[in-house]
C-alpha positions, 0 to 999 in steps of 0.5 A: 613481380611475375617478370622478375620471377620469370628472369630468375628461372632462366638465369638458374637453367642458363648457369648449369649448362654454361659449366657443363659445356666448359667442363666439356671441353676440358675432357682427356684426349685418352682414357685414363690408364685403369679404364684401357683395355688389356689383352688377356692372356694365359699360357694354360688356358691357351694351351687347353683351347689349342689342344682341344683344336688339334684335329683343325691344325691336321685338317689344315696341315692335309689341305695344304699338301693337297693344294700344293702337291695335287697338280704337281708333276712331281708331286712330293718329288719337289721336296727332294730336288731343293736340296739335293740341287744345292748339294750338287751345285755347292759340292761342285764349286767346292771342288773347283776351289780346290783350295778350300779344305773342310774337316769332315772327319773322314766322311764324303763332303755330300753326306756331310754337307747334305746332314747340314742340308737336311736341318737348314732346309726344314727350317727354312721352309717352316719359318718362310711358310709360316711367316705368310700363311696368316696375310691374305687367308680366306679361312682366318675369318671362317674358322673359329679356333685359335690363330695358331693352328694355321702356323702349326698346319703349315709347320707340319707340311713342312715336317712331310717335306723333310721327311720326304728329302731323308730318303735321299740320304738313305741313297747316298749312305748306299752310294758311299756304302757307308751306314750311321753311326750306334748313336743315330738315337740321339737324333731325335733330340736334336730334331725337337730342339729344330722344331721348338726353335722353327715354330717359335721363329714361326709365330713370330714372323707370322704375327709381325708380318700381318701388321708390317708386310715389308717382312714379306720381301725381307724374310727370304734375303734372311734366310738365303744369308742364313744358308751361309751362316749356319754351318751347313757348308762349313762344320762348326768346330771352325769356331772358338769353343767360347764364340762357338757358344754364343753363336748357337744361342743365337741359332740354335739351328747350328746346335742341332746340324753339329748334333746331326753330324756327331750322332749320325756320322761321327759316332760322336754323343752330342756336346752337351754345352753346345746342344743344351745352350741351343734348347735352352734358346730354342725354349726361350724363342719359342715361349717370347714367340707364342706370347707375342703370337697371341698378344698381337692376335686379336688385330689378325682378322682386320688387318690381314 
């Protein structure tokens, strides 16, 4: 009798755990959909953190001035000369093309060309700095705020730039004795809609540069062929009024160098289709620029 008894009992252990190895085996290759993790993400929320961090986005923006400009020569100097060589080398080869002819509504072609310059400038240097600040940063993993302060650090470097390269438009209203326009008051609003657009450009190169660096070889092509599409060298009015709008809510920045050129030169009020269609992008780029920033953030410091 006991060895029957004995049988049985293993028979009874043996069984559970043969069901249970099959159940084993029969497991999903990925959680179910309720149980993956979301980001979280709130658009107040973050605002709230990144204003109570504003004092580390300054501390960043000055550091980045002293590590660029400490040891130059030159100093704030190289912020001009970029754009003041462009103006020469494109007025020089404009005039050779004596073919070439641009309405500038009576104004000398380096005011004209330099008011474009001004605006391309700043964004360039914005969109290219951000675009690189989070790769390879030693501070993303030693300082604990929102990722977003070192794209607004860099952005507000680029704001002392192009502030540093007005005075030389100042020079050349003295050399042409020409002065601006009563509806230069304008011009802040145009250059609000600049850095909406620039920042969420920014953000959206920042964030998709940390996890694709081949955008680091192809940012500066994309904004060396921007140069030549955006009205810099050439006015907007060469567009049709219909294809004029659609062009400026692709890029914006063509909204705000007409702006510049109506207020500053023309004595012109700005074209309210032109440059509310260009906020307008400017607002959408910059909200789909920050969500995707701070969607993608959480990955920054371990694959930077």
């Amino acid at each position: 009798m006991r060895p029957t008894s004995t049988v049985t009992a293993r028979s009874t252990v043996s069984a559970p755990t043969r069901r249970t190895m099959s159940e084993t085996d029969q497991l999903p290759a990925a959680p179910p959909p309720e149980l993956r993790f979301r980001r979280g993400f709130a658009f107040k929320s973050a605002l709230t953190k990144l204003w109570s961090a504003r004092h580390v986005v300054w501390n960043l923006g000055m550091r980045e001035l002293r590590v660029r400009y400490n040891q130059a020569v030159l100093g704030f100097g190289w912020a001009i000369i970029g754009p003041v060589v462009l103006m020469v080398i494109i007025s020089t080869l404009l005039k050779q093309a004596s073919g070439v002819k641009i309405n500038t509504h009576g104004w000398p072609y380096p005011i004209f060309l330099y008011t474009g310059l001004l605006a391309w400038t700043f964004f360039s240097n914005a969109v290219s700095s951000a675009g690189n600040i989070l790769v390879s940063n030693p501070l993303l993993n030693k300082i604990y705020a929102p990722r977003e302060v070192f794209v607004l650090g860099t952005i507000g470097t680029s704001i002392v730039d192009g502030l540093a390269a007005t005075l030389v438009l100042g020079v050349l209203f003295a050399i042409y004795q020409r002065s601006p326009a009563a509806t230069v008051v304008w011009v802040p609003v145009a250059l609000v809609v600049l850095l909406a657009y620039a920042l969420g450009v920014g953000l959206i190169f920042a964030a998709a540069t940390v996890y694709m660096r081949d955008l680091r070889q192809v940012l500066p092509l994309l904004l060396q062929f921007g140069l030549f599409a955006t009205p810099v060298i050439w006015p907007l009015s060469k567009l049709a009024p219909r294809t004029r709008e659609i062009y400026v809510a692709l890029n914006p920045v063509g909204a705000v160098i007409d702006t510049l050129r109506r207020t500053m030169l023309y004595g012109q009020a700005p074209d309210p289709a032109i440059l509310g269609i260009g906020a307008a992008s400017s607002a959408l780029v910059l909200i789909f620029g920050y969500a995707l920033f701070k969607r993608l953030e959480t990955g920054f410091a371990d694959v930077s």
